[in-house]
C-alpha positions as CSV (number, residue, x, y, z in Angstrom):
1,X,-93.7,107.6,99.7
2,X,-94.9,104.0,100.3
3,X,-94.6,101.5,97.1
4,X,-97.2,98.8,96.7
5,X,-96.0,95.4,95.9
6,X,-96.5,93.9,93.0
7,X,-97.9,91.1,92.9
8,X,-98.4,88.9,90.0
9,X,-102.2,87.4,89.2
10,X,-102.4,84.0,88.4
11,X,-102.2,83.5,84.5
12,X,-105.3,83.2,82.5
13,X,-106.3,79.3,81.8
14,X,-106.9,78.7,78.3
15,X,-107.8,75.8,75.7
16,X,-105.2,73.8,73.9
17,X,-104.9,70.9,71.0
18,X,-102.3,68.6,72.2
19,X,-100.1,67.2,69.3
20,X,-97.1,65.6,70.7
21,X,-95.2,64.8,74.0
22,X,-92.5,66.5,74.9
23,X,-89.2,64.6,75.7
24,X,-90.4,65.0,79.6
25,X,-93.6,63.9,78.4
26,X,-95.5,66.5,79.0
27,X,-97.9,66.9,76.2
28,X,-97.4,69.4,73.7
29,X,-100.1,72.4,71.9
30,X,-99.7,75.7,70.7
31,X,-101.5,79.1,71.1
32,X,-100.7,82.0,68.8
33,X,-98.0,80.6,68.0
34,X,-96.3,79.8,71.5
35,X,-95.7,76.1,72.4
36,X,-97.5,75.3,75.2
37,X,-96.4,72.0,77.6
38,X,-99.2,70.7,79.6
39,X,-98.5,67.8,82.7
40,X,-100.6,64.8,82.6
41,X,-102.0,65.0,78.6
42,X,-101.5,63.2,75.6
43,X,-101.7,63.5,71.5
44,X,-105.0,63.7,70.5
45,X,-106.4,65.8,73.3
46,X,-108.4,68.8,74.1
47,X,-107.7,70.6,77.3
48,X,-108.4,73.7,79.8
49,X,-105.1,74.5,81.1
50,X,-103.7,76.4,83.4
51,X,-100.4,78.0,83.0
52,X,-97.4,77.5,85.8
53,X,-94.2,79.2,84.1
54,X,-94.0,81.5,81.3
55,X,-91.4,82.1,79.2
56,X,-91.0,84.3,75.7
57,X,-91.4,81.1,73.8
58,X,-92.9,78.4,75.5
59,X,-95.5,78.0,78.5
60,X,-95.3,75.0,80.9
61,X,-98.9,74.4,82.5
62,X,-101.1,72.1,84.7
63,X,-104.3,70.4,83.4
64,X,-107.1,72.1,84.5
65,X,-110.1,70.3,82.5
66,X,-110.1,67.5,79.8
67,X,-112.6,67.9,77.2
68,X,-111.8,65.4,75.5
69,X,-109.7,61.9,76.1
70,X,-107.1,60.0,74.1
71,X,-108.0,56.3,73.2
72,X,-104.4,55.7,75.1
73,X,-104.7,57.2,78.3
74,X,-105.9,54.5,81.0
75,X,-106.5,55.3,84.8
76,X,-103.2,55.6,86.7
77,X,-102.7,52.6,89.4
78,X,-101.5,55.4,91.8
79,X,-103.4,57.3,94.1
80,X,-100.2,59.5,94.2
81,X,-100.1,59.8,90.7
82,X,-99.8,63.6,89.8
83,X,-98.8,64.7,93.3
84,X,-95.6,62.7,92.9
85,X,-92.9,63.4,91.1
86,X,-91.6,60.3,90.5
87,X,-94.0,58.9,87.4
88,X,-94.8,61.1,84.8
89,X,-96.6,58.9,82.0
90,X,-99.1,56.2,84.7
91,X,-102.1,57.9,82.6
92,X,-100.1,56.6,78.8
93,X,-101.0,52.4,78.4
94,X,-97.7,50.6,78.2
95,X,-97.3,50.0,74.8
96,X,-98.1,53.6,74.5
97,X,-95.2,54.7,76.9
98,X,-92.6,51.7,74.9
99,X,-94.1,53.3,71.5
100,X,-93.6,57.2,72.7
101,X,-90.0,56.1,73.7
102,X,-89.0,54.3,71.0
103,X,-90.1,57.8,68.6
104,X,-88.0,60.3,71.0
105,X,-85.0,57.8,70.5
106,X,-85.6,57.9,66.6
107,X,-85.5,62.0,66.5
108,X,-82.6,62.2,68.4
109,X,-80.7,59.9,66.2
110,X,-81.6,61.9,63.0
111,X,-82.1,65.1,65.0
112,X,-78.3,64.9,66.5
113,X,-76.9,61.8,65.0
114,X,-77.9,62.5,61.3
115,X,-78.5,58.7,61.4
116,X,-81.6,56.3,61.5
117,X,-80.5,52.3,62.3
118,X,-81.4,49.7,59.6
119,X,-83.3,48.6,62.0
120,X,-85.1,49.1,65.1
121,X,-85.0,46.4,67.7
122,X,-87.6,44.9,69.4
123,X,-88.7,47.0,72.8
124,X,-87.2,45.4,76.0
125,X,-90.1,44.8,78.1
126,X,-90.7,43.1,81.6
127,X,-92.7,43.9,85.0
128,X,-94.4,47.5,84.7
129,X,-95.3,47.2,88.5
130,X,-93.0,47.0,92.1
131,X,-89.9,46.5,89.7
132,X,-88.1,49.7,91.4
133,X,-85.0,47.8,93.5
134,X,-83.1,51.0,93.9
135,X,-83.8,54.6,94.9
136,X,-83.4,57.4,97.0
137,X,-86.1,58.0,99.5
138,X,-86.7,61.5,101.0
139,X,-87.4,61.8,104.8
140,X,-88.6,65.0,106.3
141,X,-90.2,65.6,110.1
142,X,-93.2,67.7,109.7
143,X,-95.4,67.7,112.5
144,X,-97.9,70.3,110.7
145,X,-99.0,67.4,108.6
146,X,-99.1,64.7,111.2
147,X,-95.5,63.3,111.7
148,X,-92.6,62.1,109.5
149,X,-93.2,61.9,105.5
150,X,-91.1,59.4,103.3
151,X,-91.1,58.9,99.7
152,X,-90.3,61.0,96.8
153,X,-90.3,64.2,96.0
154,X,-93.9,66.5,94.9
155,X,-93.5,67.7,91.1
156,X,-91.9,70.4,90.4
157,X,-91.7,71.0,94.1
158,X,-89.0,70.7,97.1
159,X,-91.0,69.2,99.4
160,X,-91.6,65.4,100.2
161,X,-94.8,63.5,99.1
162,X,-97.4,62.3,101.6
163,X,-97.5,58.9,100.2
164,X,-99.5,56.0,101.7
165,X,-97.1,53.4,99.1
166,X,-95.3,53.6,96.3
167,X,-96.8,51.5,93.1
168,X,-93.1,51.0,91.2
169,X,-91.1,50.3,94.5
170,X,-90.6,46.5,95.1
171,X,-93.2,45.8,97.1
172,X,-91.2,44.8,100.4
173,X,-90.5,48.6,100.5
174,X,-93.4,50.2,98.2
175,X,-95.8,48.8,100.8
176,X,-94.0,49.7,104.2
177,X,-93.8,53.4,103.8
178,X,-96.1,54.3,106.3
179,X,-94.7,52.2,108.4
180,X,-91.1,53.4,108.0
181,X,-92.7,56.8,109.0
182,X,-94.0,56.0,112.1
183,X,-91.1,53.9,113.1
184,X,-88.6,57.1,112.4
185,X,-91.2,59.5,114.3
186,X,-90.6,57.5,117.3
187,X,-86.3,58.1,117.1
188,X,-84.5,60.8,118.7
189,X,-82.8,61.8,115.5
190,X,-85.8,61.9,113.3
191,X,-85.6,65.4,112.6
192,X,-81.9,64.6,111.8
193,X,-82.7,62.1,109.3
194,X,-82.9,63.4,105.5
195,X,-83.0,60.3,103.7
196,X,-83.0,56.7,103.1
197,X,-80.9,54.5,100.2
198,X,-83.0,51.6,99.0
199,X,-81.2,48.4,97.5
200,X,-82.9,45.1,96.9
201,X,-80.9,42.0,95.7
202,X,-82.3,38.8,95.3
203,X,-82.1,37.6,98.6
204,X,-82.0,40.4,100.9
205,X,-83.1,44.1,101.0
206,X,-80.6,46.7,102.4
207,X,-82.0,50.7,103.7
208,X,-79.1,52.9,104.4
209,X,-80.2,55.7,106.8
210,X,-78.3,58.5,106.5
211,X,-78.1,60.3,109.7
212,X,-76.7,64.1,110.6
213,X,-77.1,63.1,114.4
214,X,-75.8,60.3,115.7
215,X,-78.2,58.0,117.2
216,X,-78.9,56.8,120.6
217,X,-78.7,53.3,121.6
218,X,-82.5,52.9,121.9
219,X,-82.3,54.8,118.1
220,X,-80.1,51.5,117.0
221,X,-82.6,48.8,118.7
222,X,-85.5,50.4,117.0
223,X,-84.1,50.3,113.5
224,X,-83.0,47.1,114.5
225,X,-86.0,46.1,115.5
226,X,-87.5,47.3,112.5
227,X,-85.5,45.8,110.4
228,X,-85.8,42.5,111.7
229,X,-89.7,42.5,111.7
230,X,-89.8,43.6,107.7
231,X,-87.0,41.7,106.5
232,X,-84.5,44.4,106.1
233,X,-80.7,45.0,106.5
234,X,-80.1,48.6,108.1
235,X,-77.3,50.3,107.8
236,X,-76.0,53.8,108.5
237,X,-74.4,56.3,107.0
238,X,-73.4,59.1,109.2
239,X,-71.2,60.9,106.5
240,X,-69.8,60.4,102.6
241,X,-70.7,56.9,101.2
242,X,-67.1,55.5,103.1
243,X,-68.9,55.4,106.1
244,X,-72.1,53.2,105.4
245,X,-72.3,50.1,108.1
246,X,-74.7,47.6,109.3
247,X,-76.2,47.8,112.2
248,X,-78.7,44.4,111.6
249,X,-76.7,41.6,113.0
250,X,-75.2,39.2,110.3
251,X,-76.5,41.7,107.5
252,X,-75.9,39.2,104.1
253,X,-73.9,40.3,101.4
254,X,-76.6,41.6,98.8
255,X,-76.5,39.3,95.2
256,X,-78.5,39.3,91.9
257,X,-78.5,36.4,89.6
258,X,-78.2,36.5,85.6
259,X,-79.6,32.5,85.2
260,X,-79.1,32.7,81.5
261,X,-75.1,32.9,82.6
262,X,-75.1,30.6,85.7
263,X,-73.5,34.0,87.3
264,X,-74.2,36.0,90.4
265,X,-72.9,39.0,91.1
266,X,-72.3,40.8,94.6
267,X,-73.0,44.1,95.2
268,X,-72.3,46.8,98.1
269,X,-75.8,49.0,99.4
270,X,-74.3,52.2,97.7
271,X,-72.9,50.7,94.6
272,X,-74.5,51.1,91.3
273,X,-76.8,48.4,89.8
274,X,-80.1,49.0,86.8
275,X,-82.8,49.5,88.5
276,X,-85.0,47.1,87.1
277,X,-84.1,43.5,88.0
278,X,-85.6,42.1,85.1
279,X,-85.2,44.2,82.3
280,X,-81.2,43.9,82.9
281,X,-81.4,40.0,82.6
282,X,-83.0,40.5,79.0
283,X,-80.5,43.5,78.5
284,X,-77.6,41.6,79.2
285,X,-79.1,38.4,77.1
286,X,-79.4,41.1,73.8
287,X,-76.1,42.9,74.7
288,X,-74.3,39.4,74.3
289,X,-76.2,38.1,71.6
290,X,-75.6,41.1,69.2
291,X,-71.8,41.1,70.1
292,X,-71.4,37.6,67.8
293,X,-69.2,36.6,70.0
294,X,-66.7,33.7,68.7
295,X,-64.4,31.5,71.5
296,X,-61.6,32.7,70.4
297,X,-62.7,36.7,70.2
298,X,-61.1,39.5,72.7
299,X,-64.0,41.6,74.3
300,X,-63.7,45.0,75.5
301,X,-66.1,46.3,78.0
302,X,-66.0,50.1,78.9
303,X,-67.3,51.3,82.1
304,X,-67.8,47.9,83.2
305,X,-69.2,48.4,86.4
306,X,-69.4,45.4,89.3
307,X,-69.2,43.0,86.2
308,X,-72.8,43.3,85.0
309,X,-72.2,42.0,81.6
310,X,-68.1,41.5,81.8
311,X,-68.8,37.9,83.6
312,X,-71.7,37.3,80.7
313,X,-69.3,38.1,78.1
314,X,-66.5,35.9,79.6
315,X,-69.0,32.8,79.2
316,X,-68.3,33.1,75.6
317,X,-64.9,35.3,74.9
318,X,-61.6,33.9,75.3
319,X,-60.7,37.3,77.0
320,X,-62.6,39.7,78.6
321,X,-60.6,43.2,79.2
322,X,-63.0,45.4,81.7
323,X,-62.6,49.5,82.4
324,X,-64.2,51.3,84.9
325,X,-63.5,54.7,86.7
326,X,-64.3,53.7,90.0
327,X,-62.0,51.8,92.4
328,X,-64.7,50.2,94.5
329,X,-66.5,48.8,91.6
330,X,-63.7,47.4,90.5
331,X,-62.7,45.8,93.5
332,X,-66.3,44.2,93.0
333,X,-65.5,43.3,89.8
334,X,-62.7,41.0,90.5
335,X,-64.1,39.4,93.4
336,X,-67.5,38.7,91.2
337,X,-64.8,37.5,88.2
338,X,-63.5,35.0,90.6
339,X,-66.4,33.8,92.3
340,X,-67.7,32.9,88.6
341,X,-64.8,31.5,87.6
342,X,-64.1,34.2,84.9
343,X,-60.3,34.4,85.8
344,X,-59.8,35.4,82.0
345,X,-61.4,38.9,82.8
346,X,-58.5,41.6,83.0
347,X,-60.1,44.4,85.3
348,X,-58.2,48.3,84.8
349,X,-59.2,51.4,86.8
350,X,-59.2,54.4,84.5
351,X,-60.5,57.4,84.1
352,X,-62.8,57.0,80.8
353,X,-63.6,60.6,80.5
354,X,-59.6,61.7,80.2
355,X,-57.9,58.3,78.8
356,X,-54.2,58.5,78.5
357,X,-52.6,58.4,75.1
358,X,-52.0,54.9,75.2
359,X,-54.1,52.8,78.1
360,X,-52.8,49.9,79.2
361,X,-55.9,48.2,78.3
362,X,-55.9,48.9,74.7
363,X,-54.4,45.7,73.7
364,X,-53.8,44.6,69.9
365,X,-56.6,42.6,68.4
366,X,-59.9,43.7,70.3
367,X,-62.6,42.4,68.4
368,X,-65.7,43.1,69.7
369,X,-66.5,46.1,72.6
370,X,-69.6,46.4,74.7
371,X,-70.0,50.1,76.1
372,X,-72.6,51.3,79.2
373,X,-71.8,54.8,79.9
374,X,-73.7,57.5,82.1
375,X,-75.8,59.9,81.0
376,X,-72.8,62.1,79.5
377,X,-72.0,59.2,77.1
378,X,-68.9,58.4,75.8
379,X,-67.1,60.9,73.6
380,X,-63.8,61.0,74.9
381,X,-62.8,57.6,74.4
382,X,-64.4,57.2,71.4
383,X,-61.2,57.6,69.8
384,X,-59.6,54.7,71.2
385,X,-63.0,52.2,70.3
386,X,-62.7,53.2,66.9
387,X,-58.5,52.5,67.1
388,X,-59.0,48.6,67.9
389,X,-61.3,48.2,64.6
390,X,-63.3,46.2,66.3
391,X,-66.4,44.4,64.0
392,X,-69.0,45.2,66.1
393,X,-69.7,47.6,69.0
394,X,-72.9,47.5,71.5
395,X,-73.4,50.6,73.5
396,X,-76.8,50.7,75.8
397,X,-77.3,54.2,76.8
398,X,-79.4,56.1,79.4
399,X,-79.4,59.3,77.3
400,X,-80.8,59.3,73.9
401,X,-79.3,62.6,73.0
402,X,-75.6,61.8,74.1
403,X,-76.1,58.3,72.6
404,X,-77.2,60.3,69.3
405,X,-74.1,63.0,69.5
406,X,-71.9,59.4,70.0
407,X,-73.4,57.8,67.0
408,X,-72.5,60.9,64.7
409,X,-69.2,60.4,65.8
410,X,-68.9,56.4,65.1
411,X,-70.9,56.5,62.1
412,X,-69.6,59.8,60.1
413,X,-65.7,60.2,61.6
414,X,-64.8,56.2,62.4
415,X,-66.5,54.3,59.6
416,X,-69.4,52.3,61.4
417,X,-73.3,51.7,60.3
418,X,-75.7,51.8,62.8
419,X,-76.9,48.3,62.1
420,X,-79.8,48.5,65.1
421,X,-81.5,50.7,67.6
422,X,-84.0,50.0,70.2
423,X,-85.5,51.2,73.5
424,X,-85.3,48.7,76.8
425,X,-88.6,49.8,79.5
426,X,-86.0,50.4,82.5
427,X,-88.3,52.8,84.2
428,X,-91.9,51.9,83.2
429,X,-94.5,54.9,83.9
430,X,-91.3,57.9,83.5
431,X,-90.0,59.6,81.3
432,X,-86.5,57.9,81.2
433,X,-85.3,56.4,78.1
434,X,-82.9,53.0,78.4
435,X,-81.7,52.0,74.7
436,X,-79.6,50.0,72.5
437,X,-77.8,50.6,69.7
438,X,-75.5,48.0,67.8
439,X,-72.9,49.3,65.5
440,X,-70.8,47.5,63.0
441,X,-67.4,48.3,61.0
């Protein structure tokens, strides 16, 4: 007996009210009763839409038809916009996008933290255009749509984006993406070439072509070639991050400057550095200011990084004690703490997410502590912050929600008050949320 498939029709499009954005910023309706999250619409709309996912509670959906528009929504700068996935909100103004920010950071402090701040800081706001000095470019061979694609990812899709340039890439690289394509169509290994790092300092830009082939001499003069005509330092990186090297003759140590501290600080093609130049000058500026920081105070900076704000904080602080996880980084640390004369910065490899019992940088008498953790926050050594009774703590954070879950834990356990909170515009035209908080003993 033969079995027909079954094969599902496309959902029915129907009509929503949109209310709110969703964390992803995707706006929000509902439709007997079911929450329905539509791409590319904001509060205040009415919209045809077209649903992608369904689940027994929610619906996720495309925008077929707007009837009507919100006073915020502007026309994205992007051709791209919509096809890739990486800007969600170009269609929000950007005090809309600071302003829808600043309200997902508020809910998650009450929602998680059972806390609101005193007071909420000033948005961080810079460049909303070409600010991008870091990503991860995709690179796929597809001769079906005329050659070799590079860029980012389609939403909600596996595939690469047939962008012409990217709008939020520093333009030395937003602009040449076409012409990175053709250059890797014409290399042997282009069909063994999955991606590309970027990092742009202040005075050079590095692209780190990882390669699953290894390339032929005429493969190396190209890039080089390449590189020399755009400006670029290539590099290769034929397996784990260990084995990235230059291929550009005399390829310049990359550097970013903080003017504010007279510092510069070095930095390897892999290593990690905030992605938006200028929004991390006026982040570390804030960071220092709100730590009060007297000449004779002891400063504790947890995962410190390269020395971001640990060579800031020296500036000020008669001792700087700096903890990161990472070897490498910390190698970069002490090299950027003694080419700022900052030899009063102690540098400590440790594992932040299983401290010992006793560290051997938890000295007596730390009075102040900057923290800058990843996404998964900083629970576990929470702990040891509140042991030093330090006066005043300053933790930017790239996850409201962990931030939030931390904040319950300083506030109600370890006797703090969330003097401050605020949002920083890291990643202008996404979804991401960079903030601030400030607590004090």
């Amino acid at each position: 007996m033969s079995r027909k498939k079954n094969r599902r029709r496309p959902a029915p499009s129907g009509i929503a009210d949109i209310t709110d954005l969703a964390s992803n910023a995707r706006g929000v309706g509902h439709v007997d009763g079911k929450a329905v999250f539509v791409a590319d619409t904001l509060p205040g709309e009415q919209v045809l839409y077209r649903p992608t996912k369904s689940k027994k509670g929610y619906e996720e959906a495309s925008l077929e038809t707007l009837f009507s528009a919100s006073p915020d929504r502007i026309t994205p700068r992007c051709k791209h916009f919509g096809l890739c996935g990486g800007c969600a909100l170009q269609h929000l103004d950007g005090d809309g996008q600071l302003l829808f920010k600043q309200r997902q950071l508020m809910a998650a402090l009450k929602r998680v933290g059972h806390v609101e701040p005193q007071s909420v800081l000033e948005p961080l706001s810079a460049e909303r255009w070409q600010y991008r000095r870091r990503a991860r470019l995709g690179v796929k061979h597809v001769p079906k749509k005329g050659g070799t694609l590079v860029g980012f990812r389609e939403r909600g899709a596996p595939f690469i984006a047939m962008l012409e340039r990217c709008e939020v890439l520093v333009p030395a690289v937003g602009e040449k993406l076409v012409d990175m394509a053709q250059m890797i169509d014409t290399l042997s290994i282009r069909s063994a070439l999955p991606q590309i790092e970027v990092a742009a300092g202040d005075n050079a830009i590095a692209l780190v072509f990882r390669v699953l082939e290894t390339p032929t001499d005429d493969d190396c003069r190209i890039l080089i070639e390449f590189g020399g005509a755009h400006g670029y330092s290539m590099y290769l990186q034929p397996g784990n991050e260990s084995t990235i090297t230059p291929i550009s003759p005399d390829a310049p140590a990359l550097y970013y400057e903080l003017p504010a501290f007279d510092a510069r600080l070095y930095f390897l093609p892999n290593d990690f550095v905030q992605i938006h130049a200028g929004i991390n000058a006026l982040m570390v500026e804030a960071a220092v200011a709100h730590l009060q920081i007297k000449p004779t105070d002891t400063v504790l900076e947890l995962f410190a990084g390269l020395g971001n704000f640990s060579v800031p904080i020296a500036r000020q602080a008669a001792r700087v004690i700096a903890v990161e996880g990472d070897d490498g980084l910390v190698e970069r640390g002490r090299a950027n703490a003694r080419y700022n004369g900052a030899d009063h910065i102690e540098a400590h490899v440790d594992n932040l997410f299983e401290p010992a019992e006793q560290p051997a940088w938890l000295v007596e008498d730390i009075h102040k502590i900057l923290i800058d953790p990843p996404r998964s926050g900083a629970l576990e050594v929470l702990p040891h912050i509140a042991a030093t009774g330090a006066s005043r703590i300053v933790y930017c954070s790239c996850h409201p929600a962990t931030l939030a879950r931390d904040a319950d834990e300083l506030v109600h356990r370890y006797g703090y008050r969330l003097a401050a909170a605020g949002v920083m515009d890291m990643f202008p035209h996404t979804a991401h949320i960079e903030s601030m908080a400030v607590f004090v003993k």
